[in-house]
Backbone as CSV, one residue per row, in Angstrom:
resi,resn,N_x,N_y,N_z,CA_x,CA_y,CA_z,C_x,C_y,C_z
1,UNK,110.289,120.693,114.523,111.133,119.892,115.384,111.777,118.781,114.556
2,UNK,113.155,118.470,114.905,113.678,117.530,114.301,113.995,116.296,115.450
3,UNK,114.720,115.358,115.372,115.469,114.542,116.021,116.526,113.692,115.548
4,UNK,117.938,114.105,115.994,119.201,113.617,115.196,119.300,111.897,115.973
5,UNK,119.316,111.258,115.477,119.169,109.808,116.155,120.826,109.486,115.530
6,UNK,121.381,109.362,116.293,122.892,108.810,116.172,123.547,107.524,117.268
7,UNK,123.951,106.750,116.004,124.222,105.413,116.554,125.442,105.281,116.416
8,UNK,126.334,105.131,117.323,127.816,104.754,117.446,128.215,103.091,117.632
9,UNK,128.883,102.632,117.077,129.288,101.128,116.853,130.755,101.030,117.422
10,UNK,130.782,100.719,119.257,131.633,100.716,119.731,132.866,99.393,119.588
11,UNK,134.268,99.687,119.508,135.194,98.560,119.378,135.394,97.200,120.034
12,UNK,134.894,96.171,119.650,134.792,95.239,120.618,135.700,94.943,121.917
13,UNK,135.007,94.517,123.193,135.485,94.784,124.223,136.039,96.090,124.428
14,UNK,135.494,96.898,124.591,135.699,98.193,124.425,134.442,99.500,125.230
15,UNK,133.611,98.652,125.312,132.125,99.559,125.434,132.304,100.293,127.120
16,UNK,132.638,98.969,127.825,132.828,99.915,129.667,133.679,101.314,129.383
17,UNK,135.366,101.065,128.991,135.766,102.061,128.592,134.994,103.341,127.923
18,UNK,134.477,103.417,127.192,133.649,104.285,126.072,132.161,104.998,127.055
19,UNK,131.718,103.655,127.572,131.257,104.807,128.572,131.507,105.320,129.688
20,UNK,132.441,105.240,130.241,132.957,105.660,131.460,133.755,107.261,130.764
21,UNK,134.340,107.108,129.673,134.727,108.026,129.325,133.566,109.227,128.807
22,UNK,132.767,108.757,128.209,131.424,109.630,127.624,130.942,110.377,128.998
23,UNK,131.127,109.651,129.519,130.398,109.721,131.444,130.746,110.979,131.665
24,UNK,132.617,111.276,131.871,132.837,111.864,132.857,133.476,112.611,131.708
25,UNK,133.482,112.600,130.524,134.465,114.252,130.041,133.317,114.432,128.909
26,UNK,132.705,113.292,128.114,131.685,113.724,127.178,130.344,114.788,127.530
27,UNK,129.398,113.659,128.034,128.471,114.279,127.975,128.149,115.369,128.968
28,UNK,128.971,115.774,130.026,129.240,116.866,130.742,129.471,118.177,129.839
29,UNK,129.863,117.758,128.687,130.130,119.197,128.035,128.887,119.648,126.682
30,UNK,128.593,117.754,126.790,127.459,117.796,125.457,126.507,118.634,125.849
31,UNK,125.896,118.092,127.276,124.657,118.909,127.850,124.538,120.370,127.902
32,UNK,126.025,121.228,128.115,125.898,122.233,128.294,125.299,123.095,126.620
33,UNK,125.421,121.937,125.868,125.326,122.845,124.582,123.714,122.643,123.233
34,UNK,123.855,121.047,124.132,122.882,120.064,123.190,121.723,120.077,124.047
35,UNK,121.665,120.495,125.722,120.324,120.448,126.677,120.350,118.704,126.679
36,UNK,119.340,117.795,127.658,119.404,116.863,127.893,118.922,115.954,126.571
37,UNK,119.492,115.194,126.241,118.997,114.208,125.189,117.171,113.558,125.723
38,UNK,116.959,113.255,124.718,115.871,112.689,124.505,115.748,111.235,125.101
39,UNK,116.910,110.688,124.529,117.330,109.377,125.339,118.820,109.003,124.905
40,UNK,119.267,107.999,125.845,120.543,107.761,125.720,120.775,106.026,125.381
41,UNK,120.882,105.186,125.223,121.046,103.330,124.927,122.122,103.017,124.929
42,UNK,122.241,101.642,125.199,123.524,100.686,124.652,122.469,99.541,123.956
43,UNK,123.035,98.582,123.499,122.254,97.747,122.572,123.827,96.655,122.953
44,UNK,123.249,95.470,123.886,124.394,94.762,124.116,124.146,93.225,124.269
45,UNK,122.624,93.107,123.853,122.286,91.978,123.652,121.570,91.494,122.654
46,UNK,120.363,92.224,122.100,119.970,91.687,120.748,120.430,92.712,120.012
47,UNK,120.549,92.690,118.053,120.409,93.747,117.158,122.485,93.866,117.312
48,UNK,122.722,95.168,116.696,123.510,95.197,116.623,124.670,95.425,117.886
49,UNK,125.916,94.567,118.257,126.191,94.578,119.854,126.882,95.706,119.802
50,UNK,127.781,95.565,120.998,128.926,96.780,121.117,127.823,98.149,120.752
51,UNK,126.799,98.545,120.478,126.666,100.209,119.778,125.855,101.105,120.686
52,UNK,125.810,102.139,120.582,125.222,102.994,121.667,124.385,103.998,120.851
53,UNK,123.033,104.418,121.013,122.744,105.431,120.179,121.531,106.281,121.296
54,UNK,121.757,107.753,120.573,121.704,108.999,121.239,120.385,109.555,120.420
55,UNK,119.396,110.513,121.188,118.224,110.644,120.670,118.446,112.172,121.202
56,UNK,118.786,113.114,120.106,118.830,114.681,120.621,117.637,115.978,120.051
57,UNK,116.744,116.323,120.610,115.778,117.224,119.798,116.119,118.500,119.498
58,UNK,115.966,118.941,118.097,115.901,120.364,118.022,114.861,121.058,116.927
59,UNK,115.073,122.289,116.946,113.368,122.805,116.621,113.685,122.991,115.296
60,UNK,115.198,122.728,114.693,115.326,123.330,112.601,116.573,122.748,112.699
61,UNK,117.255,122.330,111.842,118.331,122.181,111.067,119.438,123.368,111.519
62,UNK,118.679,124.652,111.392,119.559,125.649,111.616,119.636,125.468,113.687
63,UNK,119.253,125.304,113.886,119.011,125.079,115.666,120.131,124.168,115.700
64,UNK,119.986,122.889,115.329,120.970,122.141,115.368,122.165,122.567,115.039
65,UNK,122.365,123.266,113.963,124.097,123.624,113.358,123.984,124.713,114.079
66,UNK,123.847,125.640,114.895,123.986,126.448,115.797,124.692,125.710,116.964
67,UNK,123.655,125.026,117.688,123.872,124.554,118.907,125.215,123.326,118.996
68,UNK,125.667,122.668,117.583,126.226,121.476,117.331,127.908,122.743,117.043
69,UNK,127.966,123.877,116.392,129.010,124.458,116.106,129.696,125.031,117.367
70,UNK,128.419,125.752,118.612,129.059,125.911,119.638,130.036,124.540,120.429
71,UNK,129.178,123.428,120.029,130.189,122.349,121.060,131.031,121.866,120.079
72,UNK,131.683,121.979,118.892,132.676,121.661,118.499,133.311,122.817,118.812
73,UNK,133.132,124.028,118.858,134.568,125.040,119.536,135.032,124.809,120.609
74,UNK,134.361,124.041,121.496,134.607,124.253,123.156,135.782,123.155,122.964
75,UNK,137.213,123.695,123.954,137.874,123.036,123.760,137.970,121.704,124.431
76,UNK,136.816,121.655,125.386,137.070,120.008,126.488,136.186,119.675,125.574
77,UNK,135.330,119.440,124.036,134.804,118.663,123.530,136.153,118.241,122.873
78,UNK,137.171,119.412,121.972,138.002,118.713,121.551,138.776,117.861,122.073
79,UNK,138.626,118.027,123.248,139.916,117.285,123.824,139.830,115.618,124.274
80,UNK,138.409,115.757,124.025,137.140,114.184,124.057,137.316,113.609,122.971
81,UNK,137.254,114.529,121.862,136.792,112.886,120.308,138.192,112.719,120.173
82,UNK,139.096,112.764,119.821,140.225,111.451,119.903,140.411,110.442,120.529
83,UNK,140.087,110.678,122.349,139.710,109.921,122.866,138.424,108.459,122.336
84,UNK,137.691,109.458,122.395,136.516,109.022,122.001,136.191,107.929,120.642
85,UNK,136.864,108.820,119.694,137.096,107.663,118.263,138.103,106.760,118.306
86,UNK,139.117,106.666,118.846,139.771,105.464,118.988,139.191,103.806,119.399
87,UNK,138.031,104.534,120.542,137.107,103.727,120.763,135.953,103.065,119.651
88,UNK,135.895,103.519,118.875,134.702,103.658,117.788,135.114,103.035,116.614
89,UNK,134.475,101.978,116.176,134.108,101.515,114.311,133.445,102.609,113.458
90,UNK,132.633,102.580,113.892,131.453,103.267,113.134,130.579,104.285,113.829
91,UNK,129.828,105.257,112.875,129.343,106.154,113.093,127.803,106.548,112.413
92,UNK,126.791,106.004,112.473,125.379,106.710,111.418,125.081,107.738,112.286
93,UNK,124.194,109.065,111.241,123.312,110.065,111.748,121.998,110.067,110.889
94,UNK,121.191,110.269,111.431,119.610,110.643,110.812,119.059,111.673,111.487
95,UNK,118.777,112.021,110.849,117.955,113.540,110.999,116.543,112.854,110.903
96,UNK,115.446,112.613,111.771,114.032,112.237,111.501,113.148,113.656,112.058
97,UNK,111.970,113.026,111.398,110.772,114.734,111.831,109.842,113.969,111.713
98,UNK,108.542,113.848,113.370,107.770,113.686,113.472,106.250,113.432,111.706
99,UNK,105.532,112.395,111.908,104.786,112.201,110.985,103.526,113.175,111.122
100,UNK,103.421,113.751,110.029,102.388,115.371,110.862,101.205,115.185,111.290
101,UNK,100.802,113.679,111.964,99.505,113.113,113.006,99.816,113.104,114.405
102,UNK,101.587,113.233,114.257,101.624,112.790,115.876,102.234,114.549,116.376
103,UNK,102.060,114.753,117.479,102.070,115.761,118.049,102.730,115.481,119.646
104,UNK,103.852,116.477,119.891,104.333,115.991,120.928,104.352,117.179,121.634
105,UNK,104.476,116.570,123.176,104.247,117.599,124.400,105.763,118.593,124.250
């Protein structure tokens, strides 16, 4: 099992927009491809402001570039990230994997 932890660093005064849009054309199409995230955040008062970060599980690397290649073909994802990055500074990804003591349901 992996977990892609991705943190987006939204444009100031900008964040309602960004999620209202994620809301209703993003993650409607994410789910169909990515299954429900792990967890979803905004971070709008301590740490870094404006940013939002996404907690998605998958079982290999190859799971992920499978499941991540189907939702870049679909065309209502394309038709989201322009939208979507206009809104956006910045972008990190991490790939993390459980420490082999902890064991999850």
């Amino acid at each position: 099992m992996i977990i892609d932890h991705r943190t987006y660093q939204v444009k100031m005064g900008k964040m309602q927009e960004y999620l209202k849009l994620y809301e209703t054309e993003g993650f409607p199409v994410q789910k169909t491809y990515l299954g429900e995230p792990l967890g979803w955040y905004v971070c709008a008062d301590i740490g870094p402001l404006n940013s939002v970060v996404h907690l998605w599980k998958y079982e290999s690397i190859a799971d992920r570039a499978e499941r991540r290649g189907k939702l870049l073909a679909d065309p209502a994802w394309q038709a989201f990230l322009p939208k979507a990055q206009a809104l956006l500074e910045a972008q990190e990804n991490k790939i993390l994997s459980p420490a082999p003591f902890f064991k999850q349901d």
